[in-house]
C-alpha positions as CSV (number, residue, x, y, z in Angstrom):
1,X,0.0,0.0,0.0
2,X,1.5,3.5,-1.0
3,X,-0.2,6.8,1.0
4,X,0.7,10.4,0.0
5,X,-0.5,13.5,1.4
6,X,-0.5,16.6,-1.2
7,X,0.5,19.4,1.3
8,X,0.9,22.1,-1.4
9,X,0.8,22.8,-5.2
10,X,4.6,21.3,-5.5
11,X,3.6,18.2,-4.3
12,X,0.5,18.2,-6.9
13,X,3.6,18.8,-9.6
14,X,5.5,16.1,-8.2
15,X,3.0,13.1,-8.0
16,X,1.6,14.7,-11.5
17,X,4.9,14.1,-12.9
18,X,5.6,10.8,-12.0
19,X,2.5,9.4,-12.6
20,X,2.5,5.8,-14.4
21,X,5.8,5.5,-13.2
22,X,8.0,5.0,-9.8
23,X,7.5,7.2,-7.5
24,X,9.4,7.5,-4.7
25,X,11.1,3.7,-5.2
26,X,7.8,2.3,-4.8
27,X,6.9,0.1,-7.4
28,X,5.5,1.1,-10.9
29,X,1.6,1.7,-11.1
30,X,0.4,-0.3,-13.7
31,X,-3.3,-0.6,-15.2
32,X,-5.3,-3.1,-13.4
33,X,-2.5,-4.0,-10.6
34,X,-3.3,-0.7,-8.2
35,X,-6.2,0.8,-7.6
36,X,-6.4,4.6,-5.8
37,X,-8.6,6.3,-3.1
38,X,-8.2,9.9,-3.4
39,X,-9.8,11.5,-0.4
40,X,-11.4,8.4,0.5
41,X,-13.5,7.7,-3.0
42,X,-11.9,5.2,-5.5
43,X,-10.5,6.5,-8.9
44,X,-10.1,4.5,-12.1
45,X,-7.0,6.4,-12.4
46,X,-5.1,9.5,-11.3
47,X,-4.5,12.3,-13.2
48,X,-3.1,16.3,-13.2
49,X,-6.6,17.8,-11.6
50,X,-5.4,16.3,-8.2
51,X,-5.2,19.3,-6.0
52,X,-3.0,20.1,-2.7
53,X,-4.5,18.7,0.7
54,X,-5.4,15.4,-1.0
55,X,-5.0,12.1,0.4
56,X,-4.2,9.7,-1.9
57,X,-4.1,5.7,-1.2
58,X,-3.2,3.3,-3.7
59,X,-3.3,-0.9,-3.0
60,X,-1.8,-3.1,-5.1
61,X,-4.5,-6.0,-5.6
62,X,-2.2,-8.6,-7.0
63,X,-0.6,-8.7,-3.9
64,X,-1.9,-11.7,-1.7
65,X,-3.9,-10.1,1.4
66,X,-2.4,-10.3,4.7
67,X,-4.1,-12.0,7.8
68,X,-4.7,-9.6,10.6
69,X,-4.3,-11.1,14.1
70,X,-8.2,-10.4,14.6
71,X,-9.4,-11.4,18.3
72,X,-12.7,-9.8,18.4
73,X,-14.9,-8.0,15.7
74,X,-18.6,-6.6,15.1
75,X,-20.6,-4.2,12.5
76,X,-19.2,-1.5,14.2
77,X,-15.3,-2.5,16.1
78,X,-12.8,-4.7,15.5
79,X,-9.9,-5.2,18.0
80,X,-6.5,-6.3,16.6
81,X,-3.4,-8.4,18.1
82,X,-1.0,-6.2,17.5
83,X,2.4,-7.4,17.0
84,X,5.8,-5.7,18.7
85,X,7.7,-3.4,16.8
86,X,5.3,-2.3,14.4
87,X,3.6,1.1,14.9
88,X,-0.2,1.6,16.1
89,X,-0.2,4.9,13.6
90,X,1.5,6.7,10.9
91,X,4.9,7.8,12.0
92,X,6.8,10.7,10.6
93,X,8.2,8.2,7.9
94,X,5.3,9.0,5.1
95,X,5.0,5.3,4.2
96,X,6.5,3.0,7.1
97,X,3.9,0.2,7.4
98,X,1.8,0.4,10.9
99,X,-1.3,-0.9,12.2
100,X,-3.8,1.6,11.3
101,X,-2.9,1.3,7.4
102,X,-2.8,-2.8,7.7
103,X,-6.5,-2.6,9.2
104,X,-7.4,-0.8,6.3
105,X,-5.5,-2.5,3.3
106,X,-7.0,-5.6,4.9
107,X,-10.7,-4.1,4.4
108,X,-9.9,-3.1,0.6
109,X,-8.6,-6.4,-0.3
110,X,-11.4,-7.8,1.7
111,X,-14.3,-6.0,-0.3
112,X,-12.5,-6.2,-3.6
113,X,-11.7,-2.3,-3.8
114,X,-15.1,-1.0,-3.0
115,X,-15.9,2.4,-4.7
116,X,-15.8,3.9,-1.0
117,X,-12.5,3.6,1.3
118,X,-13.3,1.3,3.7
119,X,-13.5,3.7,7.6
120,X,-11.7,2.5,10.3
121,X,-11.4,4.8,13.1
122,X,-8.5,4.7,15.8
123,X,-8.8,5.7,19.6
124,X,-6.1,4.7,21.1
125,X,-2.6,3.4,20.6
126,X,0.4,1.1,22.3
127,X,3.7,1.9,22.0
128,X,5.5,0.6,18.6
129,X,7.5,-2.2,21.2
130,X,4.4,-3.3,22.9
131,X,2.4,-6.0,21.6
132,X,-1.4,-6.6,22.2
133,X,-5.1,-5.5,22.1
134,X,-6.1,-2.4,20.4
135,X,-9.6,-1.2,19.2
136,X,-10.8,0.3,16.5
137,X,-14.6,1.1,14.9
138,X,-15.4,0.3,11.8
139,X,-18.6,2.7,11.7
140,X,-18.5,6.5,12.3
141,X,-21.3,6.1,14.1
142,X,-19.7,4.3,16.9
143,X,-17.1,7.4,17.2
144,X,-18.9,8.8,20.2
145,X,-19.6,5.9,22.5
146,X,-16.3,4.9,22.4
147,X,-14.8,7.9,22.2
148,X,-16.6,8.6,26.0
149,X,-15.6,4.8,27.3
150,X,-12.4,6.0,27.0
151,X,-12.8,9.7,28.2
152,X,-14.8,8.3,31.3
153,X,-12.3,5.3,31.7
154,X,-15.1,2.7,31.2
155,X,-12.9,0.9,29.6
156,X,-10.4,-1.8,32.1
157,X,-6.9,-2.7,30.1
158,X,-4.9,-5.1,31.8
159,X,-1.2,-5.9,30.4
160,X,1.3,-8.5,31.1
161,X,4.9,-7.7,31.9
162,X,8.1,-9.7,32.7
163,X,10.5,-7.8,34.5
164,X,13.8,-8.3,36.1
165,X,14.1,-10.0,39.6
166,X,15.4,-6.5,41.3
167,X,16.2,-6.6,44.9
168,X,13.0,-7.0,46.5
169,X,10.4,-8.9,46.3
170,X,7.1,-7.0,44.8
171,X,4.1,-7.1,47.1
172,X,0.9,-9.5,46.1
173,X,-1.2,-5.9,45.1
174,X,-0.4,-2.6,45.0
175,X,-0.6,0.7,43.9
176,X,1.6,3.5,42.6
177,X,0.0,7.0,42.1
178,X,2.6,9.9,40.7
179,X,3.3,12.5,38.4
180,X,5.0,11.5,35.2
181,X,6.6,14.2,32.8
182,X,8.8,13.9,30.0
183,X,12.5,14.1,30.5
184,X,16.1,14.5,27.8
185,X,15.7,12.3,25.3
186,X,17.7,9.0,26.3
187,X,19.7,6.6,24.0
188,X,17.7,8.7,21.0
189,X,14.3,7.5,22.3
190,X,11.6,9.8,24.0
191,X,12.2,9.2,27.5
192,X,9.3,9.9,30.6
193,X,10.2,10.3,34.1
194,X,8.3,10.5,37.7
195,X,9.0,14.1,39.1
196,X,7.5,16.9,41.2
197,X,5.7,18.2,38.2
198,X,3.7,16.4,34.7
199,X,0.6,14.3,34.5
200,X,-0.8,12.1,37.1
201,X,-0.3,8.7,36.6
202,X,-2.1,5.7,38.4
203,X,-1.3,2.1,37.9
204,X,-2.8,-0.9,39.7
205,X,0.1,-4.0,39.6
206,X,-0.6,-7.8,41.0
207,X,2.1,-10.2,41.4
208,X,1.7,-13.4,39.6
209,X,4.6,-15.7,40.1
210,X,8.5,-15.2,39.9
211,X,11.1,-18.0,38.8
212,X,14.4,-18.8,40.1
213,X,15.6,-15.0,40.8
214,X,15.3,-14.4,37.2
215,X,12.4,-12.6,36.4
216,X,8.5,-11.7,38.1
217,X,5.4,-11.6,35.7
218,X,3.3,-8.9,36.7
219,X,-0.2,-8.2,35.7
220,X,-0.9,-3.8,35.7
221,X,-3.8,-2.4,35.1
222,X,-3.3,1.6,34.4
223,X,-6.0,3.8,35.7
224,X,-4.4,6.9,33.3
225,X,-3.1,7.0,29.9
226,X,0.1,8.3,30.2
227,X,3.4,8.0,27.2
228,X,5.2,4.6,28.6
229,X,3.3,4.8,32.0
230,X,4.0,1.7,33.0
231,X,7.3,1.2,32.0
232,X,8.3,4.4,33.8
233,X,6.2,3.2,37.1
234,X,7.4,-0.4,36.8
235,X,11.4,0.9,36.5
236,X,11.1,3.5,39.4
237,X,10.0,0.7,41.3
238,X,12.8,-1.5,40.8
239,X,11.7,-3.8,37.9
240,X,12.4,-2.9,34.6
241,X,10.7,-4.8,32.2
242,X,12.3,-7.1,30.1
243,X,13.8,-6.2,26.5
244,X,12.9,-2.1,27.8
245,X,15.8,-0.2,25.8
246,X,15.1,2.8,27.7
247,X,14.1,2.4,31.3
248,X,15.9,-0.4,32.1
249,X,19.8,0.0,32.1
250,X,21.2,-4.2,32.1
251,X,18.8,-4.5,29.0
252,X,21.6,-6.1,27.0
253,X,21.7,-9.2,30.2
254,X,18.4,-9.7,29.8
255,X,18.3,-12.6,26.7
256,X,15.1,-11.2,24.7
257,X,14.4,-9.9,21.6
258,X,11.5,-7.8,22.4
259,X,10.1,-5.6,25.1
260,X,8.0,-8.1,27.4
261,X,4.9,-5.9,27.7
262,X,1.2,-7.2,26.4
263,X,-1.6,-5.7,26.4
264,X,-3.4,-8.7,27.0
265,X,-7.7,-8.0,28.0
266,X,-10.1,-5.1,27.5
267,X,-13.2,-5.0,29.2
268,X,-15.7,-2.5,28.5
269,X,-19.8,-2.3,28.0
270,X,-20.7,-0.9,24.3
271,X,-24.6,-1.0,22.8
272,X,-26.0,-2.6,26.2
273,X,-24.0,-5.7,26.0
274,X,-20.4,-6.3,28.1
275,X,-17.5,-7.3,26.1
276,X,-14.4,-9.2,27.2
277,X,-11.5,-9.6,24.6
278,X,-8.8,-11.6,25.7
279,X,-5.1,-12.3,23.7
280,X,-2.6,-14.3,25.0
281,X,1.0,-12.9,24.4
282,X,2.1,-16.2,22.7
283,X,5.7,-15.7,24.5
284,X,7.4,-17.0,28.2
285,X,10.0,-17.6,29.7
């Protein structure tokens, strides 16, 4: 899948120019292989009228359609198993592949390129190194409700963490309640730390089992939203999870390829009816 925005007349020029051809080292757009959405509505083929402030999508449909990691959906959400290291969203870099644009290549191939871009609309995100449970609607017309599960914190995440052994033992329950603000960036990654001043931050953790002064697995449930909340809580307390490049500082000991943080359940209540989705993390240790 290729996505452009047009941001002024130059960039019309550009894509005008290079229509029918590579653009950008993306592969050639040939008749019948590609098909375009420009500002959500399909085209039968682009052309010099495009004007700045379009959005342009084009899908190749020769190319075998990838299976999402679905673990719940409906006429109006779908929540996805989202793998670690790929991003929830669009980054700065135009065309790096994320969640968001899989979700809705998926629907294209799905319904054949329908003359209307599939919507899929995003409300919350995990970091690019965590893996797990996020939800999106498939309807505008579910925008609000959950838009206001999540503004009235209706809706209960609970995640899955590994984290070093530390020197303590972690209680069976317990609470941390801070103020998290962002500090110098550290080892060229945005970096969050607990201070006197920034965001409160509330994370409910439970102790499930530890193994042979090696690691703990930990079940936290955050109460806020905050950038890498609970890494930053989880660190401050003495247990840096696994595979954490950032927070934790023996993270080259620790044996792992990947941060060991899952979103792993989502409870919430949507059109009357309660919904529990549930994905295991499909590593241990």
């Amino acid at each position: 899948m290729w996505l452009y925005d047009l941001k002024s007349p130059n960039d019309v020029r550009q894509l005008s120019d290079c229509l029918g051809t590579s653009f950008k080292k993306e592969k050639p757009f040939e008749r019948g292989q590609w098909i375009y959405y420009v500002n959500g509505v399909r085209q039968d083929s682009l052309n010099k009228k495009i004007r700045a402030r379009s959005k342009i999508m084009a899908v190749e449909m020769s190319e075998p359609q990838a299976e999402l990691n679905i673990a719940f959906e409906s006429p109006f959400l779908v929540v996805l198993n989202k793998a670690s290291g790929v991003p929830t969203q669009k980054t700065l870099k135009q065309n790096q592949d994320n969640l968001y644009d899989q979700v809705r290549r998926f629907y294209v191939l799905k319904q054949k390129g329908p003359k209307n871009l599939p919507y899929v609309g995003l409300h919350h995100r995990l970091d690019r190194d965590t893996s797990g449970l996020v939800l999106m609607t498939k309807k505008i017309s579910a925008n609000k409700a959950v838009s206001d599960l999540f503004k009235n914190k209706m809706i209960k995440k609970t995640y899955l963490a590994f984290t070093e052994f530390g020197q303590s033992q972690p209680p069976k329950t317990w609470e941390v309640r801070n103020k998290i603000a962002r500090g110098p960036s550290k080892r060229g990654r945005f970096y969050f730390q607990v201070g006197l001043k920034g965001d409160e931050a509330i994370t409910r953790f439970c102790w499930l089992e530890s193994k042979d002064q090696k690691w703990h697995k930990i079940q936290c449930e955050p109460l806020t939203g905050r950038t890498h909340q609970l890494r930053v809580h989880l660190s401050h307390q003495g247990w840096p999870i696994l595979g954490d490049r950032t927070y934790a500082k023996d993270f080259r000991n620790h044996k792992v390829d990947r941060l060991m943080l899952h979103a792993s359940r989502l409870e919430f209540e949507f059109q009357g009816e309660s919904v529990t989705v549930e994905a295991s993390p499909g590593w241990g240790l």
